[in-house]
C-alpha positions as CSV (number, residue, x, y, z in Angstrom):
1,X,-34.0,6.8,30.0
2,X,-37.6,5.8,31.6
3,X,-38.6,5.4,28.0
4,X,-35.1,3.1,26.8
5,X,-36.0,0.6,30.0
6,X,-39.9,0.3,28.5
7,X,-38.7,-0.9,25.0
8,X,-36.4,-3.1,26.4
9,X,-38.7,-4.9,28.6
10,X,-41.4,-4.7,25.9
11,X,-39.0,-6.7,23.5
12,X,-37.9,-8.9,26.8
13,X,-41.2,-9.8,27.8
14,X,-42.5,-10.6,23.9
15,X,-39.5,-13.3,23.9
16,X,-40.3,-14.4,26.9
17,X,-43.8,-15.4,25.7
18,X,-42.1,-17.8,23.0
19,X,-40.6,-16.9,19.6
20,X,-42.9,-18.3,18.2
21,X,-46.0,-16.2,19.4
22,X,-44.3,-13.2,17.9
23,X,-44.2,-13.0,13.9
24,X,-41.5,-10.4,12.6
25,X,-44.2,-8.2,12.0
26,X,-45.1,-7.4,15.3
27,X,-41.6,-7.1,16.5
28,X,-40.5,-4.5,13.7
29,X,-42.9,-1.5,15.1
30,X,-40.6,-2.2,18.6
31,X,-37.0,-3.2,17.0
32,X,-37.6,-0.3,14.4
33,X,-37.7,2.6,16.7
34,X,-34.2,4.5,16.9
35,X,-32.4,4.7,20.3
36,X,-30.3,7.2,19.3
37,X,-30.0,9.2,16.6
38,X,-26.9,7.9,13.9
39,X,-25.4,11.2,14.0
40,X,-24.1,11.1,18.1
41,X,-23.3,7.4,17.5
42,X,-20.8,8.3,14.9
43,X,-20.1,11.8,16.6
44,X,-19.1,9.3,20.2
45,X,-17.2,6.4,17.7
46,X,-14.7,9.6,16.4
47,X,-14.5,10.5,20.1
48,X,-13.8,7.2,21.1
49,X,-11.7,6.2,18.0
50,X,-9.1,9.7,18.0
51,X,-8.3,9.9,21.9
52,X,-7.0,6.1,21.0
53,X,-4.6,7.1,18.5
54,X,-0.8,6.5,19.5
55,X,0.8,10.1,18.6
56,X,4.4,9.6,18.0
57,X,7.0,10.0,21.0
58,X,10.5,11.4,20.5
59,X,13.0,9.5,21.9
60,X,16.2,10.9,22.6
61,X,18.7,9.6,20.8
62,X,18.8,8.0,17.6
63,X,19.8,4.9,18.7
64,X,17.1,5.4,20.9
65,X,14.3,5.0,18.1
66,X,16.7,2.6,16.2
67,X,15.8,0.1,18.8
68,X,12.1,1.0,18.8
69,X,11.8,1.0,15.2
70,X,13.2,-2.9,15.4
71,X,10.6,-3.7,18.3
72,X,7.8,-2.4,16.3
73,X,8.6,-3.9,13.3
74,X,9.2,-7.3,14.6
75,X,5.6,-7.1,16.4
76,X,3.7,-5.7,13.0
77,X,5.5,-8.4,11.0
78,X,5.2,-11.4,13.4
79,X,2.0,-10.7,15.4
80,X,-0.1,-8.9,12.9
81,X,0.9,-9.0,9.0
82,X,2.1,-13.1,9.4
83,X,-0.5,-14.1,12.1
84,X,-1.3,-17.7,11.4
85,X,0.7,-17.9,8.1
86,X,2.9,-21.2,7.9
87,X,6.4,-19.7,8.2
88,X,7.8,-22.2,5.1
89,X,5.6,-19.8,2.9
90,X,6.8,-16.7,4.5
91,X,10.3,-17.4,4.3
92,X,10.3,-18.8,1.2
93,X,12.4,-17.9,-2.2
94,X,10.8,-16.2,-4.6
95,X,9.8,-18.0,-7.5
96,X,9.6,-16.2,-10.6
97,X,9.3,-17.7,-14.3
98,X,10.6,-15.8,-17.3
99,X,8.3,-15.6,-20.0
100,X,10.1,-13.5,-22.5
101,X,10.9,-10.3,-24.0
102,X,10.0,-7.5,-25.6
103,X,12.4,-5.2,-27.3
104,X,11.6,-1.3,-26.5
105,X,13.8,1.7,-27.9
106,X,16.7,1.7,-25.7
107,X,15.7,-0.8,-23.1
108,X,13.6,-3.9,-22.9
109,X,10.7,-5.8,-21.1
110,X,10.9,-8.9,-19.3
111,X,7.4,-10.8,-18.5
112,X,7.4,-12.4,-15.5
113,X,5.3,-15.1,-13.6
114,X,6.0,-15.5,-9.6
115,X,4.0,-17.4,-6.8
116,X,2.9,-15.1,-4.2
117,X,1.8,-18.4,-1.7
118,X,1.3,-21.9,-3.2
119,X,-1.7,-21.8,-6.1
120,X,-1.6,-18.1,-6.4
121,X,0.3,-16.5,-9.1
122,X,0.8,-13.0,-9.9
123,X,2.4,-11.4,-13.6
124,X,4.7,-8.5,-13.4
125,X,7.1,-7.0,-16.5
126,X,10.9,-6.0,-15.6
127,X,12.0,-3.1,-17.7
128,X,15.7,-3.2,-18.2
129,X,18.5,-1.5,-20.0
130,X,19.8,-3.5,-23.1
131,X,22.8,-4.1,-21.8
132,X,23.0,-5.6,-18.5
133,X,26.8,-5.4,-17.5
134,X,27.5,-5.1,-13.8
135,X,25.2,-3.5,-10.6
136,X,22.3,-1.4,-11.2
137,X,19.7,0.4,-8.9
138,X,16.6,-0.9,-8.7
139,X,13.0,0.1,-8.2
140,X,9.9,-1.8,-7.2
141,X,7.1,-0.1,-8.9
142,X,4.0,-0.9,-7.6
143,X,0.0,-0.3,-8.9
144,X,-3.1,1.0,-7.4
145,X,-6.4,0.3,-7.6
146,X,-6.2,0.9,-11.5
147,X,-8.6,-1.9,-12.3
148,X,-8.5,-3.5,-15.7
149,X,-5.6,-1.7,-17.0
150,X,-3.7,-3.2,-14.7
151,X,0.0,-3.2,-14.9
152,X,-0.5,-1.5,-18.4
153,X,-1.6,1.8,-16.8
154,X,-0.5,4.4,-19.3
155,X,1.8,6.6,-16.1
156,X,3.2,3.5,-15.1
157,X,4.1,2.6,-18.5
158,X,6.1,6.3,-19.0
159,X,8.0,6.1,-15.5
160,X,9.3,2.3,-15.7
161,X,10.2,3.2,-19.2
162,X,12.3,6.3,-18.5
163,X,13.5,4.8,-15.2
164,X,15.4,2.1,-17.5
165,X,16.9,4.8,-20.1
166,X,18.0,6.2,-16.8
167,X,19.8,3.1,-16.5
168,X,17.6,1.7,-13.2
169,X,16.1,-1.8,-13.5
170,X,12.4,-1.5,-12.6
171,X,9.8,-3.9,-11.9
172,X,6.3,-3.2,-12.3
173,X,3.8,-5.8,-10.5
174,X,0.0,-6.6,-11.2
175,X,-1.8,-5.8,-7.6
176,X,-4.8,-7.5,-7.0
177,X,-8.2,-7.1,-8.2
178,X,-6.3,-5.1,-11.3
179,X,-5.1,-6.3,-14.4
180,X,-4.8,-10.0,-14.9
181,X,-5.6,-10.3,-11.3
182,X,-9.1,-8.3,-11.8
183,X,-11.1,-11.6,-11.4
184,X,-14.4,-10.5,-8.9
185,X,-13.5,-13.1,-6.3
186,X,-10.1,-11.2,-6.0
187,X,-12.3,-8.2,-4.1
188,X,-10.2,-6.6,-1.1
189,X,-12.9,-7.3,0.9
190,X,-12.6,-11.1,0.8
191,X,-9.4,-10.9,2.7
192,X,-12.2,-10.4,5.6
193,X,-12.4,-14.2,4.6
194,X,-9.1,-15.3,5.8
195,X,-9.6,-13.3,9.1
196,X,-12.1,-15.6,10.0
197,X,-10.2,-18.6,9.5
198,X,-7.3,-17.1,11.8
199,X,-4.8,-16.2,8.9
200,X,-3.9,-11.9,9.0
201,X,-5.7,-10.7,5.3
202,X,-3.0,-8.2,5.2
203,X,-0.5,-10.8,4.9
204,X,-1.6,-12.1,1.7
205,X,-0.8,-8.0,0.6
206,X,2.2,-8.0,1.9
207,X,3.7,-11.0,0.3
208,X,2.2,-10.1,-3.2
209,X,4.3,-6.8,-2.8
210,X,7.5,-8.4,-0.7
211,X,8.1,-10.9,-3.6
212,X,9.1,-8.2,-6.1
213,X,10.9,-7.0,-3.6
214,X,13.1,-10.4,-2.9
215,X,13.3,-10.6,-6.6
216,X,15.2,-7.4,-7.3
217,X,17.5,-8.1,-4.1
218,X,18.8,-10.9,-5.0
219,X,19.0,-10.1,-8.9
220,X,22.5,-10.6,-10.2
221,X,22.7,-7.2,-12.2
222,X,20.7,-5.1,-9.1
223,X,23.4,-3.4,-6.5
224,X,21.0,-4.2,-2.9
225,X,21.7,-1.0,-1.4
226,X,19.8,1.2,-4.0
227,X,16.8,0.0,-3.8
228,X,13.6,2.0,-4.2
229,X,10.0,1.5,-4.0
230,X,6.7,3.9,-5.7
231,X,3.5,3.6,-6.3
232,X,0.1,6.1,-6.5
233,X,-2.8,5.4,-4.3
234,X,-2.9,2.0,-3.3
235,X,0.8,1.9,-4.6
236,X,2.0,4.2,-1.9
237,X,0.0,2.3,0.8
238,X,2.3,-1.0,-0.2
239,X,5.1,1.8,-0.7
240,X,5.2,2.7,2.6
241,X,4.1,0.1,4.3
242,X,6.9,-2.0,3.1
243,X,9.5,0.4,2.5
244,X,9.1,0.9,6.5
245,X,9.1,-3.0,7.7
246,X,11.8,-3.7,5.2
247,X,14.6,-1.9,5.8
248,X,16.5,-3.1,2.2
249,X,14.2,-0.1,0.5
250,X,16.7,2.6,0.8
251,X,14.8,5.5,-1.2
252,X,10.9,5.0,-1.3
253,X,8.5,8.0,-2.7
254,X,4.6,6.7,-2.0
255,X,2.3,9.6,-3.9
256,X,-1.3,10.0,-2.3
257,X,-2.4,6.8,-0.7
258,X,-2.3,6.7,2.5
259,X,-2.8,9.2,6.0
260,X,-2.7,9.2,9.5
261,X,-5.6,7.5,11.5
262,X,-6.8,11.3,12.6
263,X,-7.3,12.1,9.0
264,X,-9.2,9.2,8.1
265,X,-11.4,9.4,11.4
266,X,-12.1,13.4,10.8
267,X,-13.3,12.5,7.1
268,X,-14.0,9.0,6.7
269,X,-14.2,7.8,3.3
270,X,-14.1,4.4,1.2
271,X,-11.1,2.6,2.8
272,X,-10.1,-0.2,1.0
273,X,-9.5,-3.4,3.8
274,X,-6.0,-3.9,3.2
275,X,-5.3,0.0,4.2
276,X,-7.3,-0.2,7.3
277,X,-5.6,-4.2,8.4
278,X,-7.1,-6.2,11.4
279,X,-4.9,-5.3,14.3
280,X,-2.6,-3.5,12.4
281,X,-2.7,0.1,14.6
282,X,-2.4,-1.3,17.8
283,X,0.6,0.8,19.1
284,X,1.1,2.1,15.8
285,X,-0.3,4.4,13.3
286,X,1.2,5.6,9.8
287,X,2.8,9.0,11.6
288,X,4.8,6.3,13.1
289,X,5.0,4.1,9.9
290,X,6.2,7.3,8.3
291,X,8.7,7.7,11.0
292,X,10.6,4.4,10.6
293,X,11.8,5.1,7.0
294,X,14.2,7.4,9.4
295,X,17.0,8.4,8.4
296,X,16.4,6.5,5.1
297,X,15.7,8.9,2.0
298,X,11.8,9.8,1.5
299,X,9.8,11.7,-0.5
300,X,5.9,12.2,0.0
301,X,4.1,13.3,-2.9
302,X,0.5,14.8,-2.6
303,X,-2.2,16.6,-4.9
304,X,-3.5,20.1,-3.9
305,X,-6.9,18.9,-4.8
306,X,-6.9,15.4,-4.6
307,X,-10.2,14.2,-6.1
308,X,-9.9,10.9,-4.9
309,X,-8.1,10.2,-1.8
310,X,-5.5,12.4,0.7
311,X,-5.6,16.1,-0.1
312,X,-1.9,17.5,0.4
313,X,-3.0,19.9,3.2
314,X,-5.2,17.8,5.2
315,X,-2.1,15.3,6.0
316,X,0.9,17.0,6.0
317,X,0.6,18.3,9.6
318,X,0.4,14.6,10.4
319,X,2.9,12.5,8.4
320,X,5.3,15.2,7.7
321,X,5.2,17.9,10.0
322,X,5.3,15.1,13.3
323,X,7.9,13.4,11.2
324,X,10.7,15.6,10.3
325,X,11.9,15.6,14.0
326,X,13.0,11.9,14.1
327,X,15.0,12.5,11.1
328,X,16.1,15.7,12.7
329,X,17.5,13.2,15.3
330,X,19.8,11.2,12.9
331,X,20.9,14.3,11.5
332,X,18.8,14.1,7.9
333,X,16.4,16.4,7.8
334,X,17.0,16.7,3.9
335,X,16.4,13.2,3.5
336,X,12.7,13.8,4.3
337,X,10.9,15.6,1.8
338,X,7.6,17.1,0.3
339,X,6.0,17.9,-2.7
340,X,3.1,19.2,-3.3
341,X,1.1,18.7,-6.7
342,X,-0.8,21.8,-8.3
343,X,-0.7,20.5,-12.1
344,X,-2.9,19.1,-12.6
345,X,-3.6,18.9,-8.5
346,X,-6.2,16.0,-8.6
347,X,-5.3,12.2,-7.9
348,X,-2.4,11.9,-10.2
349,X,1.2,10.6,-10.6
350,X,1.4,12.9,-14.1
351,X,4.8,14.5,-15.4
352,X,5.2,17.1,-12.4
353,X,5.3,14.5,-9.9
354,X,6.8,11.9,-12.2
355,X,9.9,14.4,-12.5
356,X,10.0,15.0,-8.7
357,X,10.1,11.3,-8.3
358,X,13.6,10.9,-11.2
359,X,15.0,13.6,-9.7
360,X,14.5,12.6,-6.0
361,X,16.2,8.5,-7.3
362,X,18.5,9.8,-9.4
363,X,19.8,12.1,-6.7
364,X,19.9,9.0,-3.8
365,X,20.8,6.5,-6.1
366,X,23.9,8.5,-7.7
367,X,23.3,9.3,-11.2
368,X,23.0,12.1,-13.6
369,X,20.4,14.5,-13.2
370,X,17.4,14.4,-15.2
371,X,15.6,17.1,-15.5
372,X,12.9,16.1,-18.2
373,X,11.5,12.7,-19.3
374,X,11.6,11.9,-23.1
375,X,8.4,11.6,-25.1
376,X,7.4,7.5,-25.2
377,X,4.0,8.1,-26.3
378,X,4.7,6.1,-28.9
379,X,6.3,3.2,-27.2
380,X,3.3,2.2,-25.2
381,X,1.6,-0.9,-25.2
382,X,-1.5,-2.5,-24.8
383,X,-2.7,-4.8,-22.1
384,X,-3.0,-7.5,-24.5
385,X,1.1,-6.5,-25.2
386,X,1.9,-6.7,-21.7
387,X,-0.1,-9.8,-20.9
388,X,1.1,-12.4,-19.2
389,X,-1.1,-15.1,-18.9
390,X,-1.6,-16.6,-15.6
391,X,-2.5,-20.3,-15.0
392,X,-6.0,-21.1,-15.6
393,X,-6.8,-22.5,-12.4
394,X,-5.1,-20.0,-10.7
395,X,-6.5,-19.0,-6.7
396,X,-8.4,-15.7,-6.0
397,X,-8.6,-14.3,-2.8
398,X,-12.0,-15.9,-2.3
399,X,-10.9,-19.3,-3.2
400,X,-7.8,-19.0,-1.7
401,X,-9.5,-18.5,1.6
């Protein structure tokens, strides 16, 4: 400690003498010399940081968490995600623009334009069946950080396809920094940008995702209470991060994207911003997040050996083990459910967990089983194919902000 107070009046008495008396040079020698060793400052921030986290609390009842589940959904929506957004854009209607079609084998695609906020524009394709007569289900598939590919991702392709043999409409949506939106200034980290200028980043997200979503609801040929919502990685962040504040998603399976704040503290990693939101875990963490899809049907989906983001084992005492009790509560336990990838294991949303995923919507949504998905290699397209084309002046995040 003697030796902590003699640098700091060292450096205290060198300004005191005038900045400009003292060149950088000899400052550095004093400035340069470690305090305390990077290892205990991390060590005390993962102290600090988990004996902060809000574990979830049981209520009693059902109606109980009902009302808590409203509370804390109101406060993530209106204090955090929508904090400083002008509340024409938020509750606006979405705007899409139909671009036209493209005839598949035993369904169709639909290219779409829509305005996520004034100036920015986002593509997305709606895969149909060719007959559109009366209600449908719908899901709202979302993309992760795929990069170029985009909304052309070759798994994304196979399971919007089959989901619209299986007679569910599906929309697929470009995600930023990905696809047509893969422009540099649309880097997740620029939302740090609109933090500064007292606008939520997060919310930006959130209405990218929550368009699709207003889309599909009021669709004339989509029935509103099957709904669903999937995605991989960054997709099942926005899968369960809306499927929880919106309560029209009625089946949601996110696959290996997201974990509790313990596991990300005990093994931090390369966080992408809009996963880790300004303000966003005060009073809440995504055990809780998880929570309020209760009694709603859910399905978590992760790799045994994820080489990329959550493994399977180092989550599930977190989001599904302290999770099954509040849908215990309202009497639907086997509405929550797990699966665990072994093949191929690693950071996937492959066949095995594509068929847990039809089976899980067919199941909620009341239609035939399906136990297999038909071959479509063959009936994928390009990114050129699926291209959209977005206005030329079009914002970015960085503009934007």
């Amino acid at each position: 400690m003697r030796i902590l107070w003699q640098r700091i009046l060292t450096v205290l008495f060198t300004t005191s003498l005038g900045y400009s008396q003292s060149s950088p040079e000899q400052l550095e020698p004093i400035l340069d010399q470690r305090i305390q060793a990077s290892d205990i400052t991390a060590w005390l921030l993962r102290v600090y940081g988990l004996s902060h986290i809000p574990s979830p609390v049981l209520p009693q009842t059902p109606e109980g968490w009902t009302a808590q589940t409203k509370q804390l959904r109101q406060h993530l929506l209106n204090d955090v995600v929508f904090h400083g957004w002008p509340r024409e854009w938020v509750n606006s209607p979405p705007k899409f623009e139909d671009l036209g079609v493209i005839n598949g084998n035993g369904y169709r695609m639909r290219k779409l334009r829509y305005e996520i906020v004034p100036g920015f524009y986002s593509a997305a394709i709606l895969y149909e069946p060719p007959h559109i007569e009366g209600k449908f289900p719908a899901i709202l598939n979302v993309n992760g950080h795929v990069g170029s590919p985009g909304k052309s991702v070759e798994y994304m392709q196979k399971q919007s396809i089959t989901f619209a043999k299986m007679g569910i409409l599906t929309l697929t949506l470009e995600w930023l920094k990905c696809g047509e939106l893969s422009q540099s200034e649309n880097n997740h980290e620029f939302a740090a940008h609109l933090d500064l200028v007292g606008v939520n980043g997060v919310g930006l997200f959130y209405l990218a995702m929550r368009r699709g979503l207003d889309y599909l609801y009021q669709h004339p040929n989509v029935d509103p209470s099957r709904l669903g919502m999937t995605g991989l990685s960054g997709g099942a962040w926005q899968t369960i991060v809306l499927s929880s504040l919106d309560e029209r998603v009625l089946a949601a399976v996110p696959v290996a994207g997201y974990a509790s704040l313990v596991s990300i503290i005990e093994r931090p990693g390369g966080d992408d911003l809009e996963e880790l939101p300004t303000d966003f875990f005060i009073g809440a963490d995504y055990s809780q997040l998880t929570a309020m899809r209760a009694p709603r049907p859910t399905l978590l989906i992760y790799n045994a050996e994820d080489d990329c983001c959550w493994r399977a084992s180092l989550v599930k005492p977190y989001i599904f083990a302290q999770v099954r009790p509040f849908f215990r509560l309202f009497g639907a336990e086997g509405a929550f459910e797990w699966h665990e990838n072994t093949d191929p294991g690693t950071h996937n949303y492959q066949l095995d967990n594509r068929l847990h995923a039809y089976e899980f919507f067919a199941r909620h949504f009341r239609l035939p089983p399906i136990a297999s998905e038909t071959p479509v290699e063959a009936e994928i397209k390009s990114y050129d194919e699926l291209r959209v084309s977005l206005p030329k002046d079009n914002l970015t995040i960085l503009t934007f902000s």
